[in-house]
C-alpha positions in Angstrom: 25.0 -43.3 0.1 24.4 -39.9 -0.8 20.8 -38.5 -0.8 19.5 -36.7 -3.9 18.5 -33.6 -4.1 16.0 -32.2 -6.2 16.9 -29.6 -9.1 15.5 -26.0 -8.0 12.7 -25.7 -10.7 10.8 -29.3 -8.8 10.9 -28.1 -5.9 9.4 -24.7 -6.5 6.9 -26.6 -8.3 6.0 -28.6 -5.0 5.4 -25.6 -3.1 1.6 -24.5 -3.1 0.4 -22.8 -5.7 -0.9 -19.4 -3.7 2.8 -19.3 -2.6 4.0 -19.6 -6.0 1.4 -16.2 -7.0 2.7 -14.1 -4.0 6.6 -14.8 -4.5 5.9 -13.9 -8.2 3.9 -10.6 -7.2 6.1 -9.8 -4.0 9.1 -10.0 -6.6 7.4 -6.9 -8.1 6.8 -5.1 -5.7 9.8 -5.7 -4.1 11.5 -4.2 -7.2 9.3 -1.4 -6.9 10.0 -0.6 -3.3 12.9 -0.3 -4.1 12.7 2.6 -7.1 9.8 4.2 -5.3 11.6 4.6 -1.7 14.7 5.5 -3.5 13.0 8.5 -5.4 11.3 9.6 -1.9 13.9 9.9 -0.2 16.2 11.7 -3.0 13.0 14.2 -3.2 12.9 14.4 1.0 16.6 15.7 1.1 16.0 18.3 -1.9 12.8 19.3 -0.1 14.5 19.9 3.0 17.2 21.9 1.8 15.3 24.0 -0.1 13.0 24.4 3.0 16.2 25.3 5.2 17.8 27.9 3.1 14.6 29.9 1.7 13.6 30.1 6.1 16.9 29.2 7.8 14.7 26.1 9.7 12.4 23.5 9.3 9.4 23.4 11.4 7.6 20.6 9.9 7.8 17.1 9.0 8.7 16.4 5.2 8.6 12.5 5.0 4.8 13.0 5.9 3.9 14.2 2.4 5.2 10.7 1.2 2.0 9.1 2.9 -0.2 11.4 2.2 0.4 11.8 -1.2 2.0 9.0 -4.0 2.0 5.8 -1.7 -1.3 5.3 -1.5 -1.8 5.8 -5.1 1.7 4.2 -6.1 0.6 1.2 -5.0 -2.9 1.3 -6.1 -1.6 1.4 -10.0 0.9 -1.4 -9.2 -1.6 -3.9 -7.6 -4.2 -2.5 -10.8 -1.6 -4.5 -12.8 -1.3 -6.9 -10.6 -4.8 -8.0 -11.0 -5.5 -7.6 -14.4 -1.9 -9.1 -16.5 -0.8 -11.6 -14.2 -4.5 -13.6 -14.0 -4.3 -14.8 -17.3 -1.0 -16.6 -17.2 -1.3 -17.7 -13.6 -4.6 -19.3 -15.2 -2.4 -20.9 -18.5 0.2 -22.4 -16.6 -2.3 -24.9 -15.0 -3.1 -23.1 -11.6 -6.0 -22.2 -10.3 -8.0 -18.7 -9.7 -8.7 -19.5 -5.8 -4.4 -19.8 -5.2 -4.2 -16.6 -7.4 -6.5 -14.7 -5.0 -4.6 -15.7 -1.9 -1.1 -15.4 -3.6 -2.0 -12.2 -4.5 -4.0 -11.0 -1.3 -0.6 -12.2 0.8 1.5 -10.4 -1.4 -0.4 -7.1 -0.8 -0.5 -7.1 2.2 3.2 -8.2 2.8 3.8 -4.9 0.3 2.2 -3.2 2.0 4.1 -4.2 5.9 7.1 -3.6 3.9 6.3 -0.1 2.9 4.8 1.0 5.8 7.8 -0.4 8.2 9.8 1.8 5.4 7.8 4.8 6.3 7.7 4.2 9.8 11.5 4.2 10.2 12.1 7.0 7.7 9.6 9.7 9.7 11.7 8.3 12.8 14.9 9.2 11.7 13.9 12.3 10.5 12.7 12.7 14.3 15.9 12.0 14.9 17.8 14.6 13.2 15.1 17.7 13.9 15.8 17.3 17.2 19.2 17.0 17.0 19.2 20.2 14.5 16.6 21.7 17.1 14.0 22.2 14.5 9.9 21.4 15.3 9.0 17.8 13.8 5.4 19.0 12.9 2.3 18.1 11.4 1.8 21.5 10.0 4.4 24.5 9.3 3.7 27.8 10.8 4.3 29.0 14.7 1.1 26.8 15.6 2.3 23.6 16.8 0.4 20.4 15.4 1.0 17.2 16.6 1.4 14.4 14.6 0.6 11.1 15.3 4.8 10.1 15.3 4.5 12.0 18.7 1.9 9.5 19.6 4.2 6.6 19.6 5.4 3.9 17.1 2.2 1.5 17.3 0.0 4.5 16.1 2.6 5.3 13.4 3.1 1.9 11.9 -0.6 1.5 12.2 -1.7 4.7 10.4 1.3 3.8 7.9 0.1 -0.1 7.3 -3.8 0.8 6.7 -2.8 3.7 4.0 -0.5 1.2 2.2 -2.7 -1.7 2.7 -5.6 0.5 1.2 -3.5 0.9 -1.9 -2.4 -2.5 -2.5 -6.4 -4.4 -1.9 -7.9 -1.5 -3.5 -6.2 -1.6 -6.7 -6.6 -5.3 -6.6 -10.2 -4.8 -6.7 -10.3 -1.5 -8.9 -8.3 -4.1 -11.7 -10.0 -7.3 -11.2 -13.5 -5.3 -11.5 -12.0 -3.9 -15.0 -11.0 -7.7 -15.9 -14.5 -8.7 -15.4 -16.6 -6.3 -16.5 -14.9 -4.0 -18.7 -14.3 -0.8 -19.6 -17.6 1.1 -19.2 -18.6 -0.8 -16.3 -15.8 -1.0 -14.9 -15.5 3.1 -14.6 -19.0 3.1 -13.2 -18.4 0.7 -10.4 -15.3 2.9 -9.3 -17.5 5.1 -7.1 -17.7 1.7 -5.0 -13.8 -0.1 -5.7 -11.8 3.4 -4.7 -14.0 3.9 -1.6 -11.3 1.6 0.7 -8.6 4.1 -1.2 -10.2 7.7 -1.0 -11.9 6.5 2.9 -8.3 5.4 4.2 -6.7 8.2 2.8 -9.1 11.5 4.0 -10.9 9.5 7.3 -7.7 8.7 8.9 -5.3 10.9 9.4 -1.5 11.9 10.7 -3.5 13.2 14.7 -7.8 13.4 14.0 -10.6 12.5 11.5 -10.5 15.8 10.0 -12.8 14.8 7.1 -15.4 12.6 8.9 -18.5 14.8 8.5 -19.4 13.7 12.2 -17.5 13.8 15.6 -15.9 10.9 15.9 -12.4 9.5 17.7 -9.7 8.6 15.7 -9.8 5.1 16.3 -13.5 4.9 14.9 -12.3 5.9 11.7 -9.4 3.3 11.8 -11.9 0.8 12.4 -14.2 1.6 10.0 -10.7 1.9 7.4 -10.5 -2.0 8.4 -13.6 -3.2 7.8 -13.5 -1.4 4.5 -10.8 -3.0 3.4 -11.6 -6.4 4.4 -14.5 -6.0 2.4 -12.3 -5.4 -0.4 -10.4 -8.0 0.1 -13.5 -9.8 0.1 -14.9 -8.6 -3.2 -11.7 -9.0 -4.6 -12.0 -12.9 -3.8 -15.5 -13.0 -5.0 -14.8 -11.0 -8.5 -11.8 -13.4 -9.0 -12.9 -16.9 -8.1 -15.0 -17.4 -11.1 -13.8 -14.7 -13.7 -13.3 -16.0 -17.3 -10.2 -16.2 -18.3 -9.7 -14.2 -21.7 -8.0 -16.3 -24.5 -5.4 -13.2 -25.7 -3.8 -14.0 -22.7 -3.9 -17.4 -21.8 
């Protein structure tokens, strides 16, 4: 006797409803990944030749400027959208705000391993090939040599590369859901509070120091404090979400 086997669409509605939220979200930002990484890396190899023939070397790192500049805030607009157009059908089709806070808290931060791993093994490779080219991989251009933290080994790297993405993805949660709630104008004047994980992550921590702590402090101080921020996004996030009405245009 041959067992049955149940059609596709039951058995993805057995699975929890969380993981139902965060293979919908990670779908999207899966897509996304893909687009954004694809542009980067089209706009590193431009960069680099350009670089190369206007001074005949390259003496600093290119793939850096991806971190330091639309990551972060790439990934703040996608999880804005996140929070604030996928809430109100989650809600319609029967499921519940607490599984739509952890589907899409998992998904963020699983976005956010993927992009940083991304990052991690692009800057590598470009290791790879300055040293084979016999150019400087550095943090800065000029005849000044700058470390970067890629020459501090791969746990810092993935580390500085995970908390910059990881801002991005739980801040703009928490920038959209804090729109959803309380609209517009209040919305705008609680930003001081929701992009402090973002603008903290991005300036406090850093490729090699803290440059823009205003008070000597180790590098790893600032990491941790780039933690606990975010976990208190995360937490807000949860908070804000739980018990946010659902508004009827969208359900």
């Amino acid at each position: 006797m041959s067992r049955t086997v149940a059609p596709p669409s039951r058995a993805r509605a057995r699975r929890p409803q969380w993981v139902r939220a965060a293979d919908r979200h990670l779908r999207i930002y899966g897509f996304m990944w893909a687009w954004f990484w694809g542009i980067c890396v089209a706009g590193i190899v431009v960069t680099t030749l350009v670089v190369l023939g206007v001074s005949g070397t390259v003496d600093f790192s290119v793939v850096q400027f991806v971190r330091q500049g639309p990551l972060v805030w790439f990934l703040m607009s996608i999880a804005i959208l996140v929070a604030t157009v996928y809430l109100g059908p989650h809600v319609a089709n029967g499921m519940t705000r607490r599984s739509f806070v952890g589907g899409s808290l998992v998904a963020g931060v699983l976005a956010a391993l993927l992009h940083a791993v991304t990052g991690t093994v692009l800057t590598l490779l470009e290791g790879v090939l300055y040293a084979r080219m016999g150019w400087d991989h550095d943090a800065t251009p000029g005849v000044e040599y700058t470390e970067g933290v890629w020459q501090t080994g791969l746990g810092p790297l993935l580390l500085d590369y995970s908390l910059a993405a990881a801002a991005g993805t739980i801040g703009g949660l928490l920038i959209g859901i804090t729109y959803y709630r309380l609209g517009g104008w209040w919305g705008t004047f609680a930003l001081p509070l929701t992009v402090l994980p973002v603008l903290y992550t991005m300036f406090a921590t850093s490729w090699s120091e803290a440059p823009f702590v205003p008070w000597d402090v180790p590098p790893v101080a600032a990491v941790l404090a780039g933690g606990v921020l975010l976990v208190a996004a995360a937490i807000a996030f949860a908070l804000l979400a739980r018990t946010v009405p659902v508004k009827r245009s969208e359900s």
